[in-house]
Every structure is written in C-alpha cells, then in structure tokens.
TORVOFI-738373 format. One line per field, with one value per residue: residue number from 0; residue in three letters; x, y, z of N, C-alpha, C, O in turn. Coordinates in nm, 2 decimals. Example, Ala and Ser with C-alpha at 12.3 -4.5 7.8 and 13.67 -1.06 7.14 Angstrom:
2
gunu <- c(0,1)
nuza <- c(ALA,SER)
n_X <- c(1.32,1.28)
n_Y <- c(-0.57,-0.22)
n_Z <- c(0.78,0.71)
ca_X <- c(1.23,1.37)
ca_Y <- c(-0.45,-0.11)
ca_Z <- c(0.78,0.71)
c_X <- c(1.32,1.29)
c_Y <- c(-0.33,0.00)
c_Z <- c(0.78,0.79)
o_X <- c(1.42,1.34)
o_Y <- c(-0.33,0.11)
o_Z <- c(0.85,0.80)
END
This chain:
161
gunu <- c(0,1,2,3,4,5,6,7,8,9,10,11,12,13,14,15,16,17,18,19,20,21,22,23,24,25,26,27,28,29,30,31,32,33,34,35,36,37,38,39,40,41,42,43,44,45,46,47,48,49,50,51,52,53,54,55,56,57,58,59,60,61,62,63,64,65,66,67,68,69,70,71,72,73,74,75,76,77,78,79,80,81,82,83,84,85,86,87,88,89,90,91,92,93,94,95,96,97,98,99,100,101,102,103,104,105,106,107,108,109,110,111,112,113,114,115,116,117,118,119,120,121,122,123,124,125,126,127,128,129,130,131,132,133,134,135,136,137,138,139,140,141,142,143,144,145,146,147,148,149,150,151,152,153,154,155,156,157,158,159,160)
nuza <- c(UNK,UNK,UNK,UNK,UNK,UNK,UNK,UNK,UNK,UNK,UNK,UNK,UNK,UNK,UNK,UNK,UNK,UNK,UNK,UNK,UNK,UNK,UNK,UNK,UNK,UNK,UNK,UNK,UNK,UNK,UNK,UNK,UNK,UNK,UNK,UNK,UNK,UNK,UNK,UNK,UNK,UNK,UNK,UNK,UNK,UNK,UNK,UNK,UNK,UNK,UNK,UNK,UNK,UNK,UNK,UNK,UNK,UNK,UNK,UNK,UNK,UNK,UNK,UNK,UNK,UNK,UNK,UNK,UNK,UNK,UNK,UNK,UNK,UNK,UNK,UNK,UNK,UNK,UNK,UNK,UNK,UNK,UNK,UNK,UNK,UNK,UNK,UNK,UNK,UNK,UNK,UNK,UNK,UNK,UNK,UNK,UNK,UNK,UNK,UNK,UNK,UNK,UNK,UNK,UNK,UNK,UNK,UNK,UNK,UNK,UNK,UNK,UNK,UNK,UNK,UNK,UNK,UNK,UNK,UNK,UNK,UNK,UNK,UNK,UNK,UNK,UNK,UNK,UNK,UNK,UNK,UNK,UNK,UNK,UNK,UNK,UNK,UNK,UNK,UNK,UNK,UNK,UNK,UNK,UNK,UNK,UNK,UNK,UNK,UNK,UNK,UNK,UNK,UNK,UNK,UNK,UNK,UNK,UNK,UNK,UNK)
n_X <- c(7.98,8.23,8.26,8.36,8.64,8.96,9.22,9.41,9.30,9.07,9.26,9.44,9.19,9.14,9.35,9.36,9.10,9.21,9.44,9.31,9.15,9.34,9.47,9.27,9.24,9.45,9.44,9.24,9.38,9.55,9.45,9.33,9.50,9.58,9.38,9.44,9.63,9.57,9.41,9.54,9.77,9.56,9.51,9.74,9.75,9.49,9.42,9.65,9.72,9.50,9.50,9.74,9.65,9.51,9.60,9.80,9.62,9.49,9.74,9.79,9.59,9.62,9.84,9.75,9.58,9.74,9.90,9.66,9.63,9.88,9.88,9.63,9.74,9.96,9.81,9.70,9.93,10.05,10.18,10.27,10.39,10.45,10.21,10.10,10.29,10.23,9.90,10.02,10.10,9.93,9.75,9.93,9.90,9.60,9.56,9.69,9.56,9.34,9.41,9.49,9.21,9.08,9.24,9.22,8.89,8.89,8.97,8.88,8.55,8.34,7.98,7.91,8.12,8.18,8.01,8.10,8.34,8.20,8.13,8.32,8.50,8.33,8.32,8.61,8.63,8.42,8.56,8.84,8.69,8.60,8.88,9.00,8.86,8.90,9.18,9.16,9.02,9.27,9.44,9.37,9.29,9.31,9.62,9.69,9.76,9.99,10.10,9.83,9.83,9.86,9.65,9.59,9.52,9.73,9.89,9.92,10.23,10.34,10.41,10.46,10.59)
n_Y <- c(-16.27,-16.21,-16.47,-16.62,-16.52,-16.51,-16.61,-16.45,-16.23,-16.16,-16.13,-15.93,-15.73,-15.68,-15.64,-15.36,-15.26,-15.27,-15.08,-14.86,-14.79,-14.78,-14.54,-14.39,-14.36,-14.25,-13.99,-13.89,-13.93,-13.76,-13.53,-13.49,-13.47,-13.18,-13.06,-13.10,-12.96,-12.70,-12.70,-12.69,-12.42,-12.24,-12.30,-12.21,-11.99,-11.88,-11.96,-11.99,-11.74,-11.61,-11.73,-11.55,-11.28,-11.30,-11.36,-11.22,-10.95,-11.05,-10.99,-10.72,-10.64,-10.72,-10.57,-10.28,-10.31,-10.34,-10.04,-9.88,-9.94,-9.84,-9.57,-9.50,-9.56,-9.36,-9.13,-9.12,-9.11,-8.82,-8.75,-8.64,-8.64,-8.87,-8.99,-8.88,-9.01,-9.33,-9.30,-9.25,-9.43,-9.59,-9.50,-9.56,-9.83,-9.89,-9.81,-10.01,-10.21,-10.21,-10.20,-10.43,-10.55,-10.47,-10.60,-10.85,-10.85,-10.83,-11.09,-11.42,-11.48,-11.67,-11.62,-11.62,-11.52,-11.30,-11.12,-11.13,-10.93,-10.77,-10.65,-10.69,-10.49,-10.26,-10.22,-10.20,-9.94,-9.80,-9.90,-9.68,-9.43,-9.37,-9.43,-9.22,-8.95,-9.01,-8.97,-8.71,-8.61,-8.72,-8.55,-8.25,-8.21,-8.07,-7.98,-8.11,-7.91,-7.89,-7.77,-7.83,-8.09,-8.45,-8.67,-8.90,-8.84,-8.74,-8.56,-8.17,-8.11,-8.34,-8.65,-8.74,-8.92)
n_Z <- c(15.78,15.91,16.02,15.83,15.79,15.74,16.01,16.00,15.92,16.14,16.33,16.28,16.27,16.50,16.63,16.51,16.61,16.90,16.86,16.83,17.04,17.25,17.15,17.19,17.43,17.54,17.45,17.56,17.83,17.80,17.78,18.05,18.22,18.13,18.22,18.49,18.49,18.46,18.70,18.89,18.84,18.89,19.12,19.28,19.14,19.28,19.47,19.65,19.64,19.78,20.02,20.12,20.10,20.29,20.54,20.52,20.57,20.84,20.96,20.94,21.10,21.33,21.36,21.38,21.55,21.80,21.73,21.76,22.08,22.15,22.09,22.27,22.51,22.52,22.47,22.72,22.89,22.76,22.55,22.28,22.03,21.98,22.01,21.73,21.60,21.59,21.53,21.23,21.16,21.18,21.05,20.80,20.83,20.76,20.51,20.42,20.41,20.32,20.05,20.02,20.07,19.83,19.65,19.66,19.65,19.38,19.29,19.20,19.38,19.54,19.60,19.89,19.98,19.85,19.97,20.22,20.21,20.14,20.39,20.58,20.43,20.51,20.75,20.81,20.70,20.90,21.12,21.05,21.04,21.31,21.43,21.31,21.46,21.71,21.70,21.65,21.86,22.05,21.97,21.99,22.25,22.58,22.70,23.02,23.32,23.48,23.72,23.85,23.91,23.88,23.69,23.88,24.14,24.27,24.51,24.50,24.34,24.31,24.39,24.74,25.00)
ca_X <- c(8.10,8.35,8.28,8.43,8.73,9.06,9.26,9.47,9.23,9.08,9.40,9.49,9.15,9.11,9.47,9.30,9.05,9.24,9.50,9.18,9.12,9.46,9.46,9.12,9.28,9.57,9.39,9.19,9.49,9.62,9.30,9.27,9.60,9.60,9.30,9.48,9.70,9.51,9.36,9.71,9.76,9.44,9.53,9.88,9.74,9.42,9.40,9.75,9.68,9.41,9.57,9.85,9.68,9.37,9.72,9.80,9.54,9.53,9.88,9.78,9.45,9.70,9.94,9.62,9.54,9.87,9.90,9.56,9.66,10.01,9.81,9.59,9.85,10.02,9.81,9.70,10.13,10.01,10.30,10.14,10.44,10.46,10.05,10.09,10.37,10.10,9.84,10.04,10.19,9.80,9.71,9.99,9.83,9.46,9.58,9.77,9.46,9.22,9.48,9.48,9.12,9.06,9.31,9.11,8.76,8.93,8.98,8.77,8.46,8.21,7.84,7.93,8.26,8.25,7.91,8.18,8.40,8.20,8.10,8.50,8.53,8.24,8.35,8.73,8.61,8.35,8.70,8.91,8.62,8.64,9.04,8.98,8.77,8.96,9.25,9.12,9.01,9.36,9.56,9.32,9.26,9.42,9.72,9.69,9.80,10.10,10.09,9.70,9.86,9.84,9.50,9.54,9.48,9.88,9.84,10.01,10.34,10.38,10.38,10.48,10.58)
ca_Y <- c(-16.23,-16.22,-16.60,-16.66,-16.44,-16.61,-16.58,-16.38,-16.12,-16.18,-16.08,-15.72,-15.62,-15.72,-15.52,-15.21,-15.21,-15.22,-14.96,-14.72,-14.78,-14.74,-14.39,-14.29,-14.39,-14.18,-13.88,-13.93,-13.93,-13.60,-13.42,-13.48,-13.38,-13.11,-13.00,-13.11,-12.88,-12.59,-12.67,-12.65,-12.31,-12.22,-12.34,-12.16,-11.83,-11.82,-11.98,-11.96,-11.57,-11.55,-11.71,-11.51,-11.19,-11.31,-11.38,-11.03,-10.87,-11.03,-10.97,-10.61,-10.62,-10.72,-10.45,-10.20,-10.29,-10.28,-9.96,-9.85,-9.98,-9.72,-9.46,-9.48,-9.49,-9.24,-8.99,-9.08,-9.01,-8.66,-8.79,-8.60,-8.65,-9.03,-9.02,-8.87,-9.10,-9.39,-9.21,-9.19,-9.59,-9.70,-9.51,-9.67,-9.98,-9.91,-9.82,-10.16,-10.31,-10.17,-10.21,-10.58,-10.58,-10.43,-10.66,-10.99,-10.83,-10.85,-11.25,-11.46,-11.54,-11.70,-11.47,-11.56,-11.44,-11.17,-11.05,-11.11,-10.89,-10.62,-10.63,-10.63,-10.36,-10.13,-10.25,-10.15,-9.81,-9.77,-9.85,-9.58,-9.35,-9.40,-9.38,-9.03,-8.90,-9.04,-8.93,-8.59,-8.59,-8.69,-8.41,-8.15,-8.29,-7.98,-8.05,-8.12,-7.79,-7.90,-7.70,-7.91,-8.21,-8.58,-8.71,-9.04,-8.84,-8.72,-8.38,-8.10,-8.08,-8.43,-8.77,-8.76,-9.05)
ca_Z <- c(15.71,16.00,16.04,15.72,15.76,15.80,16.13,15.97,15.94,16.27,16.42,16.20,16.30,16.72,16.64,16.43,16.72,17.02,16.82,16.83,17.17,17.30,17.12,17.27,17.63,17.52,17.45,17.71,17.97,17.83,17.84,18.19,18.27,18.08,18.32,18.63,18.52,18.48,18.80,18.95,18.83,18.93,19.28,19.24,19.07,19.30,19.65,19.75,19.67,19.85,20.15,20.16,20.13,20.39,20.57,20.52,20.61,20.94,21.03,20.94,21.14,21.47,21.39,21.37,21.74,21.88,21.73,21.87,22.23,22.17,22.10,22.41,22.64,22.48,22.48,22.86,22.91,22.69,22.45,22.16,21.96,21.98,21.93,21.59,21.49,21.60,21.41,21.10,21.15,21.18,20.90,20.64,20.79,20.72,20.36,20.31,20.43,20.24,19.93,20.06,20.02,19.72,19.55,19.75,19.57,19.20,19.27,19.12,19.50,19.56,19.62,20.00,19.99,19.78,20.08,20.31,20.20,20.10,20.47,20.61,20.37,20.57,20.88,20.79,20.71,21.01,21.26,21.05,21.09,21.45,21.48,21.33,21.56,21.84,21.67,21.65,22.00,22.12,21.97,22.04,22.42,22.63,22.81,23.17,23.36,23.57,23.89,23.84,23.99,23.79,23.69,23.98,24.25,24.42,24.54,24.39,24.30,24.27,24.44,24.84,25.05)
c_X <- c(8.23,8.33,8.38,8.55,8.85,9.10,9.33,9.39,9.15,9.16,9.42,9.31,9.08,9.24,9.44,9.25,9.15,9.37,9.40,9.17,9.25,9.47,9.36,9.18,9.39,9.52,9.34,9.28,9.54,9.57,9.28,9.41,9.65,9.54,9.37,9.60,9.68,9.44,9.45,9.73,9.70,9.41,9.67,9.85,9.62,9.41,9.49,9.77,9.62,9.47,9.67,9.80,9.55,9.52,9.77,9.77,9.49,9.63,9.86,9.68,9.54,9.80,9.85,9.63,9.62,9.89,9.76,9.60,9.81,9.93,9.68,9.68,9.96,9.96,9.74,9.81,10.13,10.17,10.26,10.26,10.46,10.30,10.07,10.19,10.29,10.03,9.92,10.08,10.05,9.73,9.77,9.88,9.71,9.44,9.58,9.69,9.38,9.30,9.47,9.36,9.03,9.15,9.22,8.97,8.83,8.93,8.87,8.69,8.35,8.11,7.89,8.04,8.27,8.11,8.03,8.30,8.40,8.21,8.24,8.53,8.47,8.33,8.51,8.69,8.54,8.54,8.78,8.84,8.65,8.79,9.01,9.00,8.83,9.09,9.27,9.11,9.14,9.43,9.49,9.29,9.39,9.53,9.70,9.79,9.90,10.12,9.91,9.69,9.78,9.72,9.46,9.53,9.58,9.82,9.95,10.14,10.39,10.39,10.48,10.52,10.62)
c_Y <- c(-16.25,-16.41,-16.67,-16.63,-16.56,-16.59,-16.45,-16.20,-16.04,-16.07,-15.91,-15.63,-15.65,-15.59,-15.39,-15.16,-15.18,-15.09,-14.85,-14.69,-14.76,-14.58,-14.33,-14.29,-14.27,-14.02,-13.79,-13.83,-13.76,-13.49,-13.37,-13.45,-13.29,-13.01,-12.99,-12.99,-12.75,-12.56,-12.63,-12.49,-12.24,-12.18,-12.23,-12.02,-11.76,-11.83,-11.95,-11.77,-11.51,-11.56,-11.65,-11.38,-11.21,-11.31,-11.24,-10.93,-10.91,-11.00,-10.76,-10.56,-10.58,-10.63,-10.32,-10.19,-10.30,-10.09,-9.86,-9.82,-9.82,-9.57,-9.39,-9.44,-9.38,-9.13,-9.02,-9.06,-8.88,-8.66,-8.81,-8.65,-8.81,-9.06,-9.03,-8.94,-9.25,-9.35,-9.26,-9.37,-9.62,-9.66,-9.58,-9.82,-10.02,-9.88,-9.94,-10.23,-10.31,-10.18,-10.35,-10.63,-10.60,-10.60,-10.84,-10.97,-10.89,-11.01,-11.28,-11.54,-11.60,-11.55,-11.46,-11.49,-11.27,-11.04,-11.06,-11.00,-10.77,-10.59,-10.59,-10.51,-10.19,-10.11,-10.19,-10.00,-9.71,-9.72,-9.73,-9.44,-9.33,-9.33,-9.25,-8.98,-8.91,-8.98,-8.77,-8.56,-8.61,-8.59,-8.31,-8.16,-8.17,-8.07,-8.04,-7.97,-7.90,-7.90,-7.77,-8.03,-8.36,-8.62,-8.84,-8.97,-8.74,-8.57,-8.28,-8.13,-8.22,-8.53,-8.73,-8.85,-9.00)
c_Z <- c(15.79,16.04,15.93,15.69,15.80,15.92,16.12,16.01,16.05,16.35,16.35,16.24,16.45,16.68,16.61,16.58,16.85,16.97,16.86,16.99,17.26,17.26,17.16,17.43,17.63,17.52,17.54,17.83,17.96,17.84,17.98,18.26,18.22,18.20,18.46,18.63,18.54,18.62,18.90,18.96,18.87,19.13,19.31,19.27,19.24,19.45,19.73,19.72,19.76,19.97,20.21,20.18,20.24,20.51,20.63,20.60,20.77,21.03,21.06,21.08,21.33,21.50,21.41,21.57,21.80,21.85,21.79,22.03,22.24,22.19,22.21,22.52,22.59,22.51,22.63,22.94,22.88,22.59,22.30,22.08,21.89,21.93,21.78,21.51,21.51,21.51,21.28,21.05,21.14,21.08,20.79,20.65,20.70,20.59,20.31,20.34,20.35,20.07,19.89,19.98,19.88,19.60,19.57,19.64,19.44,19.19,19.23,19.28,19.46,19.59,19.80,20.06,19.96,19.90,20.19,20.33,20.18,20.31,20.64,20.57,20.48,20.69,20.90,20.76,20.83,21.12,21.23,21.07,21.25,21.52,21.47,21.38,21.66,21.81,21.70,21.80,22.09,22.11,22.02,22.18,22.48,22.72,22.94,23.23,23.46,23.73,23.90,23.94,23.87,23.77,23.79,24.05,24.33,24.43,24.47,24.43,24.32,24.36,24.60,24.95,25.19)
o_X <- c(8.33,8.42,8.47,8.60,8.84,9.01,9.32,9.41,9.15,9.12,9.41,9.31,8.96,9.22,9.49,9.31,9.15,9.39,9.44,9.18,9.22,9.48,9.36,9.14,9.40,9.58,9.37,9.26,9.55,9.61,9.24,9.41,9.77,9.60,9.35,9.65,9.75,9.42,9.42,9.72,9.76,9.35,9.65,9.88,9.65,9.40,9.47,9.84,9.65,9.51,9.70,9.86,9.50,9.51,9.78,9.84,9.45,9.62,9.90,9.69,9.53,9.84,9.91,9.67,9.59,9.90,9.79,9.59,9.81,9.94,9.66,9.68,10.04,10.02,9.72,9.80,10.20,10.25,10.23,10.22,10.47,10.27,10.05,10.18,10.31,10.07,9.85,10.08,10.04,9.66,9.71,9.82,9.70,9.33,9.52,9.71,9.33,9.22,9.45,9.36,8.96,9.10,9.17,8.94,8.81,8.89,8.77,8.75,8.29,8.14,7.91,8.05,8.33,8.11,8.02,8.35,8.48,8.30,8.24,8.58,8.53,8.39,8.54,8.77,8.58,8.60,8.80,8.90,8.74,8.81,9.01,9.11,8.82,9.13,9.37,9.19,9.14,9.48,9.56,9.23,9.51,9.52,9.70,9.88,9.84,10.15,9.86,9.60,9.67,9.66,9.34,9.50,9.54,9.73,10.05,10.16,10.51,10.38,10.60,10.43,10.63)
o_Y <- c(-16.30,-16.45,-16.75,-16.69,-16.66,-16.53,-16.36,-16.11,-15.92,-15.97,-15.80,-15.51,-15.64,-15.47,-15.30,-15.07,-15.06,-15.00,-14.74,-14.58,-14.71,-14.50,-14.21,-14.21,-14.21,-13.95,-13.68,-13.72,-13.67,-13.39,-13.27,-13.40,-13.28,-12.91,-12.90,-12.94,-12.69,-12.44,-12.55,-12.44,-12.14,-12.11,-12.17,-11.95,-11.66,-11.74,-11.89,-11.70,-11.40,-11.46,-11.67,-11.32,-11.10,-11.21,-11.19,-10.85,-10.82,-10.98,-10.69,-10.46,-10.49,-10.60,-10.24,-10.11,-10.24,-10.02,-9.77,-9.72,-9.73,-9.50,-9.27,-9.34,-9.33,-9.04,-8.91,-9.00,-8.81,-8.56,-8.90,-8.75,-8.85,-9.14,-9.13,-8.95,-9.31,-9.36,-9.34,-9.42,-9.71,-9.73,-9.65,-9.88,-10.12,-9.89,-9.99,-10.35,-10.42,-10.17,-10.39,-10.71,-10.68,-10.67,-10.92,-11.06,-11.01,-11.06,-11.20,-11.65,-11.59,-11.44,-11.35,-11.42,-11.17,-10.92,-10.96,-10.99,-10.68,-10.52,-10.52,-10.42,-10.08,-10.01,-10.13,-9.93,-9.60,-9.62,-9.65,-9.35,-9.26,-9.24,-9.17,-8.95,-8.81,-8.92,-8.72,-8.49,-8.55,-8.53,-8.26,-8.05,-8.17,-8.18,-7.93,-7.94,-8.00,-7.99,-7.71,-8.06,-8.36,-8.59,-8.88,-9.06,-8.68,-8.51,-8.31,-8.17,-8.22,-8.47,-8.69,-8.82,-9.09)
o_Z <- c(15.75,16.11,15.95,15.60,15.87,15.98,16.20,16.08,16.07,16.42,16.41,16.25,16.47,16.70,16.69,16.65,16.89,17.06,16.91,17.05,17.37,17.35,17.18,17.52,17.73,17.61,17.59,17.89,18.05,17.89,18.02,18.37,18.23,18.25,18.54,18.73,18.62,18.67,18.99,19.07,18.90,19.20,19.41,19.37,19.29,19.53,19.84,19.79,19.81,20.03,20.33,20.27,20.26,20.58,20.74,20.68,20.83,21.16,21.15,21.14,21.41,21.62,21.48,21.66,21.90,21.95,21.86,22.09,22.32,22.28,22.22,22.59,22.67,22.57,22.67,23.05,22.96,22.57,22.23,22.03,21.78,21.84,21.71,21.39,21.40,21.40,21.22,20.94,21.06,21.02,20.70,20.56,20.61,20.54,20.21,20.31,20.31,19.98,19.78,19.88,19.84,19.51,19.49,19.57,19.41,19.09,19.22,19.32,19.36,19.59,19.85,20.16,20.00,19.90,20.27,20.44,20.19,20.36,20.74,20.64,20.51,20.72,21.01,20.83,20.86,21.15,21.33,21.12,21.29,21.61,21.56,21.41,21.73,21.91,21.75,21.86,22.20,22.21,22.11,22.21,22.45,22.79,22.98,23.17,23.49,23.81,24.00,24.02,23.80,23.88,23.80,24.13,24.43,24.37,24.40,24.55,24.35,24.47,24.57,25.03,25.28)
END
C-alpha cells in the first residue's frame, strides 16, 4: 500500500511522523527538567541545610571548648563569678547545639546518618553531663584560705624575691 502512495503522500506522512517525534523529544525535555529542577530544590532545601547547620554545630562545638578551657582557668584563678558566666555561655551553647541537632534529625538521612547522629546526640549529652558535675564541683570547691599561701608552692603571705 505505501508503494503505491504518491509522493505527495509520502511526504505529509515522513512529516506526521517526525511531527510525533519531535513532540515526544519535547516532552521528553521538559520532564527531565522539570526533575532537574526538583532536584535543585532538593539540593537548595536539603544539603545546603544540612551543611550550614553541620557548619553550625561545629562552630558551636569550638565555642563549647574554649568556653570549657575559660572555665578551668578560672576557677584555678577562684574567679567564681567569671566561672558562672562561662557556665551559663556554655550552656546557651549546648542548647543551640542540641537545637542544631534536633533540627539535622527532622532532615530527610540516610540509616548511616541518621546512626550517626543519634550517636552525637548521646555523646553531646554525656559531655553536658560532665560539664555539670564539673560545674558543680567548681562552685562548690572551698576557697583557698589566704593567710594558706598560693597553691604553687610561695610561702605565706605571698611571693618573695
């Protein structure tokens, strides 16, 4: 039957077909960038989230242990007032960390991630346990008696030369 056809005809349907096929390529195209775009979003909404608050939560982790380190030598100065304003700066932190966290869990993880995280989580609780305790033991730590003489060694009433 198509041997018989004129040219004419030939030609309107090579044209039908490649019309069809031009529209299927077409479809096609915007399908898949429809996807790229979601994947965009995706990348937008989910990773650069993550990295900003994994980001975060290190920046926080480094202010933690500076504040730590203050609070040692503070209270081996016996500069209880400065302790407890330490203390109180490393708790906001260990909130906004654990606020950090919490918000990091709700993302959409992997199984190894989301085990990684519970596991930060403990481990972020374990250290505030800790601070506590140490916390606890610096304020209540009696004061050095005076007329005692310094805990390095000088003899009473204070350093000699």
């Amino acid at each position: 039957m198509f041997k018989k056809a004129t040219i004419g005809v030939k030609l309107a349907f090579s044209f039908g077909a490649m019309l069809v096929l031009v529209l299927i390529l077409g479809l096609t195209s915007i399908k898949l960038n429809m996807n790229l775009g979601s994947e965009l979003n995706n990348a937008i909404a989910v990773t650069a989230k993550k990295q900003m608050l994994a980001g975060q939560i290190l920046a926080s982790s480094a202010e933690m242990t500076a504040l730590e380190r203050g609070v040692a030598l503070s209270t081996m100065l016996q500069q209880t007032g400065k302790v407890k304003a330490l203390q109180a700066q490393y708790a906001q932190s260990a909130q906004h960390v654990q606020g950090m966290l919490a918000e990091f869990t709700v993302l959409p993880n992997s199984e190894e991630t989301r085990k990684q995280l519970l596991a930060l989580d403990q481990e972020q609780k374990a250290l505030q346990e800790t601070n506590d305790h140490f916390a606890c033991v610096a304020v209540t730590a009696p004061k050095q008696d005076e007329r005692a003489g310094p805990a390095i060694g000088w003899p009473r009433g204070g350093a000699t030369r």
